[in-house]
N, C-alpha and C positions, 0 to 999 in steps of 0.2 A: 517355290513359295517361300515369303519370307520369314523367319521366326516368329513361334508366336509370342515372344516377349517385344520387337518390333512390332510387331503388326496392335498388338497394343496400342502402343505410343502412337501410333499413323492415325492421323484425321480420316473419319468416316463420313460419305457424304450422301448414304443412301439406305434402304430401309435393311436392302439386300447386302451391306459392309458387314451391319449391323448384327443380320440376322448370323450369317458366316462366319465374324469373332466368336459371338456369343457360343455356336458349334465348338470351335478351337479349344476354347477355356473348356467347356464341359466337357470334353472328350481327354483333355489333360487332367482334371480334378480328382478323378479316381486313383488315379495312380501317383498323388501326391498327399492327400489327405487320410487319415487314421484315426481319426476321431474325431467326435463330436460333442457338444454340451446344449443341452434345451434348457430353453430360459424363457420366462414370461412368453411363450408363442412363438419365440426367436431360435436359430439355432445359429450356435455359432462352431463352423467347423474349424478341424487343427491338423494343420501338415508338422509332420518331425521327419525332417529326411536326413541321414546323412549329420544326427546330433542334432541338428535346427532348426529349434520348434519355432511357427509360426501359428498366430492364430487371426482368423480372417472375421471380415466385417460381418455383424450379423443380419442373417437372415429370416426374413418373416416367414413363416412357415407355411401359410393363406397363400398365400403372395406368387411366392418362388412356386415354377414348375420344376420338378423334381426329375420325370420321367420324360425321355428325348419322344417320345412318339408324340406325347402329349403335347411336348413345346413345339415341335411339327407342324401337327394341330392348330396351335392355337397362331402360329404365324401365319396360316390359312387364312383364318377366321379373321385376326387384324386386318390382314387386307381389303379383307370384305368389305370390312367396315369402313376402311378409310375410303377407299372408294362410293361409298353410299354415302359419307359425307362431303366428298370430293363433289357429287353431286346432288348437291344441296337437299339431302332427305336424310330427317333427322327424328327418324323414331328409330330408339333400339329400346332393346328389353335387356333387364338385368344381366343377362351371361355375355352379353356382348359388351357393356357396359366395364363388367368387373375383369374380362377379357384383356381391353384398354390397358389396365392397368397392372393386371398380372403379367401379360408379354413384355410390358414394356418395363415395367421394375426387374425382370428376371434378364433381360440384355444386361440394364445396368448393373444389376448385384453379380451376373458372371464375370463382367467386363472386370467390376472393382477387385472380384476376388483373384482372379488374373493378375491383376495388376502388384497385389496385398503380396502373391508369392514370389513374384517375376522379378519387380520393378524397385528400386531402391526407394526407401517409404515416402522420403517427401519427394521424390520426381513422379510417385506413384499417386499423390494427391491431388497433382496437379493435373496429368491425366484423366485419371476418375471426375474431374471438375470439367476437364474441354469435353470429354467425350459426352458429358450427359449434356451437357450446353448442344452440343454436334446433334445427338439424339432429338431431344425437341426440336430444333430447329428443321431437322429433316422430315420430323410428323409433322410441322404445318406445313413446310412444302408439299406434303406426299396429299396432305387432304385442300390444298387451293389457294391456302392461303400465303400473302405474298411477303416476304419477311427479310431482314435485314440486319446485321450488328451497326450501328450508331456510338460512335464517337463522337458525342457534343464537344465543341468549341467553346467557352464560356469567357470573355476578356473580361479584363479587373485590371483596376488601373493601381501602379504602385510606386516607389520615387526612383525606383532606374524604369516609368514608364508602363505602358500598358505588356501583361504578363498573360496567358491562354493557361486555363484551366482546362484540366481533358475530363469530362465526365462520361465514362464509358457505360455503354447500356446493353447488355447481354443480345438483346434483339428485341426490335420494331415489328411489331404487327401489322397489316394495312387492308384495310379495303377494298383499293382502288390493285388493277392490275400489277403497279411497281408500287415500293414504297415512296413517297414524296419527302418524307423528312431527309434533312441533309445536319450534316455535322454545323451547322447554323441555326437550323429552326428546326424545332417540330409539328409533324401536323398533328391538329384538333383532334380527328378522327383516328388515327393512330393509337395503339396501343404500347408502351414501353414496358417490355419483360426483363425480371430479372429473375435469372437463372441461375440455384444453386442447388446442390445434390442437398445440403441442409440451409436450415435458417441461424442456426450456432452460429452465433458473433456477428450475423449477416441480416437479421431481422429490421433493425433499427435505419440499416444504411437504405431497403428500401421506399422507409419512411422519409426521413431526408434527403432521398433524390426527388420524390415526388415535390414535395414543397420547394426546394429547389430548383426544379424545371420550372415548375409553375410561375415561379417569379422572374425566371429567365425570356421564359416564351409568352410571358402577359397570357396564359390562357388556362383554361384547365385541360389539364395531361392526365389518359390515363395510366394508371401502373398495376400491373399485375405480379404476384411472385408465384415463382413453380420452382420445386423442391421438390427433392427424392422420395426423403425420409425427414426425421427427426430423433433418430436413435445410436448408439454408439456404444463399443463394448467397455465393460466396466470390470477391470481387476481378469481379465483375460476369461474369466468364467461366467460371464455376470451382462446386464444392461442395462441401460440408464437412458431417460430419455431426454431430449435437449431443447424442448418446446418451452423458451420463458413464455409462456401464458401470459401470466399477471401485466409484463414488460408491452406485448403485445395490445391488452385492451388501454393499457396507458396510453401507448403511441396515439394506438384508434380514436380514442378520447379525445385525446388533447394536444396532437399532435394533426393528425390529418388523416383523412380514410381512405385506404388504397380500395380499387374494384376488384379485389379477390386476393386468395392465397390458393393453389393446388399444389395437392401432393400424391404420388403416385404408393408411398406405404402413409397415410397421416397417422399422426401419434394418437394416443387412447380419447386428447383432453381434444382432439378437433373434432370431434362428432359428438363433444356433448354441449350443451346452453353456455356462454353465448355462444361459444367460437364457432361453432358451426354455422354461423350466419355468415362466417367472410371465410369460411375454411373449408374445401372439397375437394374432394379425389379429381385428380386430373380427367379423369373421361369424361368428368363434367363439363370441362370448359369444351373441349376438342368437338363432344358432341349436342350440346346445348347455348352453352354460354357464352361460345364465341363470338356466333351471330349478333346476339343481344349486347355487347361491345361491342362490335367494327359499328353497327346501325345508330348505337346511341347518339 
């Protein structure tokens, strides 16, 4: 077996990779961490080994499964689920619902903190970034649907001549058995995901690819964003949250309306008037609202 600071960094391409890291880290974390500090709902734990204090990303307290039997459990129960959406029945009830999303933030908040003691910080971010991009991508494979990374092509002409603009797209959703779009065109029916652990810095760019495609491919495109979280530690004891709101219904306004935001922890300001109109926990879309995009 190979290190678990390697196996980190190793692309995941399955629910079962998934579930297996997430074992790894959890099974190492006791025996590196020493302390803790709770904050607004969050906890944010601290390794000091050996003089070296580190302090890791915070965790939602709802969220995160704490107890291994329980996350056992609940990686049961996800499969259940995705299987019953796999085949096209789409009523759950709330435990299965908030399930979605508890499984799947507690992967990624192991994977990160993993990563937060192992991994040197900025190779450690960038990590944290593929592997939750890897995660989505392998829960829509896992429940049917057909999905792809897209590399637009975009030319523009300039005076040493025509130059290719890459506009990269996290991943294509599709309806149809394969995806159809090509790094030339995208299809109508097609959904363009963009995938970040947060919206920090990142919010605005999925505004402007959408208007951008749009005028590229003569048609209306849709876009969707999925996000981890929206939260970050503040002064090592502390948290803060990273939702510009205000920036947000700007865009929406006056800029162009994406067909969703999901987040598997959302911040406090996404479940209240407006934002909760375009803002939801990811088991919404996987179990509801996916259908209602690919059909539209």
């Amino acid at each position: 077996m190979i290190s678990l600071d390697k196996d980190l960094q190793k692309n995941k391409n399955s629910l079962e990779d998934f579930f297996n890291i997430s074992k790894r880290v959890r099974a190492y974390l006791p025996n590196v961490v020493s302390d803790s500090v709770d904050k607004n709902g969050y906890t944010i734990y601290v390794s000091d080994v050996a003089g070296s204090k580190r302090y890791l990303r915070p965790v939602n307290k709802l969220l995160y499964i704490q107890d291994d039997n329980l996350f056992e459990e609940s990686y049961s129960t996800f499969l259940q689920t995705v299987s019953k959406i796999k085949s096209k029945e789409f009523h759950f009830d709330e435990n299965e619902k908030n399930n979605i999303d508890s499984f799947l933030y507690t992967v990624q908040q192991s994977i990160g903190a993993g990563l937060d003691l192992m991994v040197d910080p900025n190779s450690a971010r960038k990590h944290v970034g593929n592997r939750f991009e890897e995660l989505i991508r392998v829960v829509f494979s896992a429940i049917g649907v057909s999905n792809k990374r897209i590399v637009l092509r975009i030319p523009y002409d300039t005076d040493e001549g025509e130059k290719i603009y890459k506009c990269e797209n996290d991943l294509v959703l599709s309806p149809y058995e394969k995806v159809f779009s090509t790094p030339e065109q995208l299809d109508e029916k097609e959904i363009v995901v963009s995938v970040k652990t947060t919206s920090k810095d990142r919010m605005g760019k999925m505004f402007i690819d959408k208007i951008l495609l749009e005028k590229f491919v003569k048609h209306p495109q849709k876009v969707i964003g999925i996000f981890n979280n929206d939260v970050q530690r503040k002064n090592n004891n502390n948290i803060s949250f990273t939702l510009v709101s205000g920036l947000f219904m700007v865009y929406t306004k006056f800029l162009t309306e994406v067909e969703g935001v999901y987040y598997l922890d959302p911040p406090p300001t996404a479940l209240k008037e407006p934002y909760n109109k375009y803002m939801k926990p990811f088991s919404e879309l996987i179990t509801q609202d996916i259908t209602k995009l690919l059909i539209a």
